[in-house]
Backbone as CSV, one residue per row, in Angstrom:
resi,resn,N_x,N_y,N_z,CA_x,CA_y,CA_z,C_x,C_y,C_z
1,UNK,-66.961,-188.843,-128.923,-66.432,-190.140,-128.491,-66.381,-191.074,-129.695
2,UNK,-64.875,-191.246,-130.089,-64.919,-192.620,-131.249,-63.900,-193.596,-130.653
3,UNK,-64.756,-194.700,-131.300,-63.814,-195.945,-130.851,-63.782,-196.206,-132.458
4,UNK,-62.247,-196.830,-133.005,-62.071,-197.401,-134.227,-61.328,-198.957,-134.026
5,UNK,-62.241,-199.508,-134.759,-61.647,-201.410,-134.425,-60.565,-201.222,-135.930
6,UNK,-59.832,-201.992,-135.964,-59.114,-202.184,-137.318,-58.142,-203.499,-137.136
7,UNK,-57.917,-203.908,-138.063,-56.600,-205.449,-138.121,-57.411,-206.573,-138.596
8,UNK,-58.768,-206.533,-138.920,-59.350,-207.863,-139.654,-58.520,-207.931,-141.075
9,UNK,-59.139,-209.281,-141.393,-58.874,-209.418,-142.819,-59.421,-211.284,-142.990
10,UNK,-59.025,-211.418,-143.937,-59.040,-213.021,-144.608,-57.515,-213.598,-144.065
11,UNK,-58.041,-214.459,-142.983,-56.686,-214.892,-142.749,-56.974,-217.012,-142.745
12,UNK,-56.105,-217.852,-142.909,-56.213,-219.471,-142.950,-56.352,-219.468,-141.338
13,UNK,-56.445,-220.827,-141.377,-56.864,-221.525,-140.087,-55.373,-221.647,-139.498
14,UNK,-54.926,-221.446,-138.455,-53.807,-221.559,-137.726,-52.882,-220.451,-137.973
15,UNK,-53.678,-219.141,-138.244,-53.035,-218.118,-138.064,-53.089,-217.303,-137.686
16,UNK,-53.057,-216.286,-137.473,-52.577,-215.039,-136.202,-53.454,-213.630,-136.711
17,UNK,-54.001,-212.931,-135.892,-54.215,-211.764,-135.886,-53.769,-210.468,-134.890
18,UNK,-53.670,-209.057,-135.178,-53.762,-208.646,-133.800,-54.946,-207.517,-134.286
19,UNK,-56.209,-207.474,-133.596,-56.958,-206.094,-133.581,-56.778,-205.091,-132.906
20,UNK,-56.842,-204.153,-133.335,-56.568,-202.773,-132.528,-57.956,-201.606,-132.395
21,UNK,-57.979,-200.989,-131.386,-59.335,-200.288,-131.161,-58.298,-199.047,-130.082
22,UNK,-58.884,-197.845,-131.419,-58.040,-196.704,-130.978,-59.288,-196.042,-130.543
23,UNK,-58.885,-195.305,-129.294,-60.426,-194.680,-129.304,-59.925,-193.021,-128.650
24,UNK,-60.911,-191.942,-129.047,-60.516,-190.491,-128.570,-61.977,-189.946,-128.305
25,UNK,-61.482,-188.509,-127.696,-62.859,-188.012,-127.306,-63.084,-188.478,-125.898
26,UNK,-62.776,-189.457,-125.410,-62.190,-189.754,-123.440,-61.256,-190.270,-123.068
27,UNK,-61.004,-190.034,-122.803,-59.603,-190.581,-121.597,-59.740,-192.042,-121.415
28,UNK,-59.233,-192.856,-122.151,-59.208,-194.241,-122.180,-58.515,-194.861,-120.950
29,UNK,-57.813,-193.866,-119.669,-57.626,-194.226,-118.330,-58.834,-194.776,-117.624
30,UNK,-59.879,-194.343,-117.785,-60.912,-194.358,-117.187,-61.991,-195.482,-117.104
31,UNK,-61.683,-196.381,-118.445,-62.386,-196.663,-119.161,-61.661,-198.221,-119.286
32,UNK,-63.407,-198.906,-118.958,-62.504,-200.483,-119.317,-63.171,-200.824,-120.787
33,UNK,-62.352,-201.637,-121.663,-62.642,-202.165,-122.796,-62.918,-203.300,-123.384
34,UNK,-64.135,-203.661,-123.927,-64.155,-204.900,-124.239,-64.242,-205.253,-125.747
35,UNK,-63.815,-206.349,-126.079,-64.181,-206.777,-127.768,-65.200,-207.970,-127.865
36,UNK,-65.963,-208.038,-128.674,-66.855,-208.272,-128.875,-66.765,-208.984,-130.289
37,UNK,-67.304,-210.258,-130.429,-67.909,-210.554,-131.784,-69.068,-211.083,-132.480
38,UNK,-69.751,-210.379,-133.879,-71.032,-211.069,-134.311,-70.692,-211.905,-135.394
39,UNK,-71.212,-213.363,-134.927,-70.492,-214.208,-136.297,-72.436,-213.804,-137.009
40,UNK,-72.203,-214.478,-138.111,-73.330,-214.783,-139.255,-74.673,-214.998,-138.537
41,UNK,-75.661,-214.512,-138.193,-76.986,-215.015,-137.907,-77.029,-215.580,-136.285
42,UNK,-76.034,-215.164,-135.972,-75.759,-215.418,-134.047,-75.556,-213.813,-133.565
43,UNK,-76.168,-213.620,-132.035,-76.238,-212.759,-131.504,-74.444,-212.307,-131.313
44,UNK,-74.233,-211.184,-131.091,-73.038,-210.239,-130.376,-72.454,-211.116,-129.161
45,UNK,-71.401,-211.536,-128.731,-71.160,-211.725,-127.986,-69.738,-211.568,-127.289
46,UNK,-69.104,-211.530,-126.396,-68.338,-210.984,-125.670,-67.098,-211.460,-125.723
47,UNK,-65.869,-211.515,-126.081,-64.744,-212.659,-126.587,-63.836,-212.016,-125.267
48,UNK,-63.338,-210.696,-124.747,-62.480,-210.792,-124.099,-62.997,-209.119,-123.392
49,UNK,-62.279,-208.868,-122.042,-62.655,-207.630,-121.711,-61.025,-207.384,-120.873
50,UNK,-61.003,-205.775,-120.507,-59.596,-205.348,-120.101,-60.246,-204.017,-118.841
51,UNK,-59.632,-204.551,-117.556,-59.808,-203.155,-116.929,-58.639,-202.071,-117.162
52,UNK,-59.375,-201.186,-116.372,-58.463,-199.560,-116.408,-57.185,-199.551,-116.426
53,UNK,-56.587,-200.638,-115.607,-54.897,-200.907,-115.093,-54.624,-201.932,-115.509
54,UNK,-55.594,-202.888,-116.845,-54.981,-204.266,-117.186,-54.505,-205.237,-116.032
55,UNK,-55.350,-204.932,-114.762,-55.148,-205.929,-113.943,-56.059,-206.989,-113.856
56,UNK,-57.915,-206.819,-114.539,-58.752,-207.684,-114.607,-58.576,-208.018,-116.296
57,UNK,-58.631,-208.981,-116.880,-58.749,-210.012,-118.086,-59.413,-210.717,-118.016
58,UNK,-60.400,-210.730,-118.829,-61.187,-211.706,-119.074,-61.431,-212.430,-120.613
59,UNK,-61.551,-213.561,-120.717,-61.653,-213.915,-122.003,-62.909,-215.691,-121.985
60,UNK,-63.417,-215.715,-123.032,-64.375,-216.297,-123.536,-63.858,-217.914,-123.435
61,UNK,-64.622,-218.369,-122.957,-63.667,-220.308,-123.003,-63.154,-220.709,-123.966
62,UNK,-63.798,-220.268,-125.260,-63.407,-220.644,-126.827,-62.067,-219.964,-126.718
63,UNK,-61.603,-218.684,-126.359,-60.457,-218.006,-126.609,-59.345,-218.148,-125.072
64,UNK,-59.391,-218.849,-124.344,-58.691,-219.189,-123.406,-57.352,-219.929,-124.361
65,UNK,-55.915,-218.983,-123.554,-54.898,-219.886,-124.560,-54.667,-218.945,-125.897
66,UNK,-55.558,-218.750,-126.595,-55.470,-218.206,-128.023,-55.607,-216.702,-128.348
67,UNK,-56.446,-215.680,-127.325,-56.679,-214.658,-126.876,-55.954,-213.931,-125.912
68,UNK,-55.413,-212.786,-126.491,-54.682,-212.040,-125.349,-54.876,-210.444,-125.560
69,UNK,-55.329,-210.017,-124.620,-55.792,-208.686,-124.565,-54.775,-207.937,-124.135
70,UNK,-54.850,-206.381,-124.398,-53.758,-205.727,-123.865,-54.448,-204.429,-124.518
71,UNK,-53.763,-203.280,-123.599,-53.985,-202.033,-123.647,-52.695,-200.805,-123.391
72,UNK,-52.633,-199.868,-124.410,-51.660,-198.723,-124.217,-52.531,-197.672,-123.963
73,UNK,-52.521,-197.161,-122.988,-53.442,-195.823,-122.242,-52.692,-194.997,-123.053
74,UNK,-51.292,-194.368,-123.118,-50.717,-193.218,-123.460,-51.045,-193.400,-125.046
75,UNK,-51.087,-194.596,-125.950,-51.505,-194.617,-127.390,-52.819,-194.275,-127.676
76,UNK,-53.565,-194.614,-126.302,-55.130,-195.042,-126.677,-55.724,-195.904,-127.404
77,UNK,-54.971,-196.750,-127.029,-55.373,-198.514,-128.016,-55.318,-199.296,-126.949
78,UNK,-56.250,-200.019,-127.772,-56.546,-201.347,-127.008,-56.513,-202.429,-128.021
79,UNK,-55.536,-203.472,-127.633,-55.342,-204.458,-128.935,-56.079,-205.802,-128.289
80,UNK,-56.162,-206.786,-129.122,-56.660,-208.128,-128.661,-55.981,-208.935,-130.196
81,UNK,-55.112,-209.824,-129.781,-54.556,-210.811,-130.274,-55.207,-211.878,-130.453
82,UNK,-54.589,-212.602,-131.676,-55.521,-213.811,-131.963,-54.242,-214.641,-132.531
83,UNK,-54.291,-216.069,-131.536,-53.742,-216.955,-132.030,-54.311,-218.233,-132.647
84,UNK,-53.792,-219.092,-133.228,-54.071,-220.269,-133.948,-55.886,-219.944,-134.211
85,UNK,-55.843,-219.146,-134.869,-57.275,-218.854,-135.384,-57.920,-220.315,-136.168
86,UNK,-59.113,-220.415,-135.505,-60.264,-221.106,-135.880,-61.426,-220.387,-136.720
87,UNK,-62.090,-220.963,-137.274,-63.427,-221.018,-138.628,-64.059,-220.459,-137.707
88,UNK,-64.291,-220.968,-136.319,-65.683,-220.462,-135.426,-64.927,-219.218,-135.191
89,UNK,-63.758,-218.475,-135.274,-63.330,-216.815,-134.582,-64.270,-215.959,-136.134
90,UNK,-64.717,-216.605,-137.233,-64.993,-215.799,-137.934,-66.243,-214.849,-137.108
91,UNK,-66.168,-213.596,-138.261,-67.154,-212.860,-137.305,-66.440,-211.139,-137.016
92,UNK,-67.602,-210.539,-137.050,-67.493,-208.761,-137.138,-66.660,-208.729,-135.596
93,UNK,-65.789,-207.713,-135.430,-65.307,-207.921,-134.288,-65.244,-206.490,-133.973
94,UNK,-66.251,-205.541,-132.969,-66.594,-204.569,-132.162,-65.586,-204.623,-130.790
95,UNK,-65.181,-203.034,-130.795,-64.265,-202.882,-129.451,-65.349,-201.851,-129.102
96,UNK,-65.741,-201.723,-127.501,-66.168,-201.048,-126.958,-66.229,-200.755,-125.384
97,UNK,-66.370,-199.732,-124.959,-65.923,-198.771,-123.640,-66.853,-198.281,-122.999
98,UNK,-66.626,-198.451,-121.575,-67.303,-198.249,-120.167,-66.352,-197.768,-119.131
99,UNK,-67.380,-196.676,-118.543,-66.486,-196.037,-117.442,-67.018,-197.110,-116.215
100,UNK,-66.873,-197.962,-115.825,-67.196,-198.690,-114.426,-67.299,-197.834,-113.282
101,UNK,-66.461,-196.882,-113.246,-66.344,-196.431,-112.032,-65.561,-197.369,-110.792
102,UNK,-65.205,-198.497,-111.833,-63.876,-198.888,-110.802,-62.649,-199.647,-110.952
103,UNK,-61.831,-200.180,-110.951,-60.251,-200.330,-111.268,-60.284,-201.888,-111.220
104,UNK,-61.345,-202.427,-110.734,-61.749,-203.603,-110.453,-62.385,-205.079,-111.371
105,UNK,-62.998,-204.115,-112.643,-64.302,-204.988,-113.259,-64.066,-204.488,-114.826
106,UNK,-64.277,-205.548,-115.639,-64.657,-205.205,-117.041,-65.778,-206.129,-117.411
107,UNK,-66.565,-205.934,-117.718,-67.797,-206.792,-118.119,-67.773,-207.246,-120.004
108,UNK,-68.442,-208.367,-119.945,-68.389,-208.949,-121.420,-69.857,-209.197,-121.806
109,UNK,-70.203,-208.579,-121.282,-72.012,-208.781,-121.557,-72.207,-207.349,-122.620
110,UNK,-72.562,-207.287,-123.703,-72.647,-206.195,-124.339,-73.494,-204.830,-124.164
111,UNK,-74.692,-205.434,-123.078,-75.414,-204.170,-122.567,-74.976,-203.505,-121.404
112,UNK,-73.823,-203.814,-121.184,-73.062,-203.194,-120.214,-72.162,-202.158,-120.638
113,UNK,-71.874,-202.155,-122.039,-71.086,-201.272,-122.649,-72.295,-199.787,-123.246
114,UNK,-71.552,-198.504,-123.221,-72.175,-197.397,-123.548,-71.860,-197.113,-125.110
115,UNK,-69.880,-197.092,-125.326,-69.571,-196.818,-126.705,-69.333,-197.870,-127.513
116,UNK,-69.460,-197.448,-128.753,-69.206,-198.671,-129.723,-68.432,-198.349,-130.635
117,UNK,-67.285,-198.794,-131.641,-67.009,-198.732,-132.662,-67.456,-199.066,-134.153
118,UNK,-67.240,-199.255,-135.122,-67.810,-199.639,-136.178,-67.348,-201.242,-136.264
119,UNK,-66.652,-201.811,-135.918,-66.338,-203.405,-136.227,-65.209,-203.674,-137.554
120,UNK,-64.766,-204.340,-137.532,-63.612,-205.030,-138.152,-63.964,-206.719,-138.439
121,UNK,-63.958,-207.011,-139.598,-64.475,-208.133,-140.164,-62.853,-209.322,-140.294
122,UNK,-63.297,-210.449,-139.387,-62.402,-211.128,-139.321,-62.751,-212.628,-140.385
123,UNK,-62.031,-213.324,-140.902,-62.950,-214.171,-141.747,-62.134,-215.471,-141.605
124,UNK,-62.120,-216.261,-141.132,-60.892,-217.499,-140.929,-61.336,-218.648,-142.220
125,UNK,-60.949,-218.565,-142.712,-60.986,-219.591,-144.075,-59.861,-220.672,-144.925
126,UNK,-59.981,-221.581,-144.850,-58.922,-222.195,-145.854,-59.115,-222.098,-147.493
């Protein structure tokens, strides 16, 4: 089971990202996905989540508006967009996967997730 985050970089304030989290080894049908970020000396925390059928979305109050999640089952990606990026989006940004067992729920709490990827370093700077 790998999940791979990728699409960080050094980007200015009021600009755009998209991350991508390819993952193999399960059937990413099955499986809801969430992204996750650790800024500097602050705990992990939960920025946006996607169920099985992209019918549940969830996203973080900070990223309401600016955050948009999305998923290709047949690619096996799961992307999360970033608009008008802010200083506070800096921060390692982890995609990771849970089988729920239902079509219903994606959770953003990080001990709810089983797999992890390695993270993708986002850095918003002028």
């Amino acid at each position: 089971v790998q999940l791979q985050a990728s699409g960080g970089g050094l980007v200015q304030p009021g600009g755009s990202l998209r991350l991508s989290c390819v993952v193999s080894g399960f059937r990413l049908n099955y499986y809801a996905i969430g992204w996750f970020r650790q800024a500097p000396g602050k705990d992990r925390e939960g920025v946006s989540c996607i169920g099985v059928n992209s019918d549940i979305k969830k996203y973080v109050d900070s990223g309401e508006g600016r955050f948009t999640i999305s998923r290709d089952n047949a690619k096996t990606t799961v992307y999360l967009e970033i608009n008008n990026l802010k200083p506070e989006d800096t921060g390692v940004y982890y995609c990771a996967a849970k089988n729920f067992g239902t079509q219903r729920y994606c959770g953003t709490s990080s001990g709810e997730y089983r797999f992890w990827g390695q993270g993708t370093q986002v850095t918003v700077s002028s």
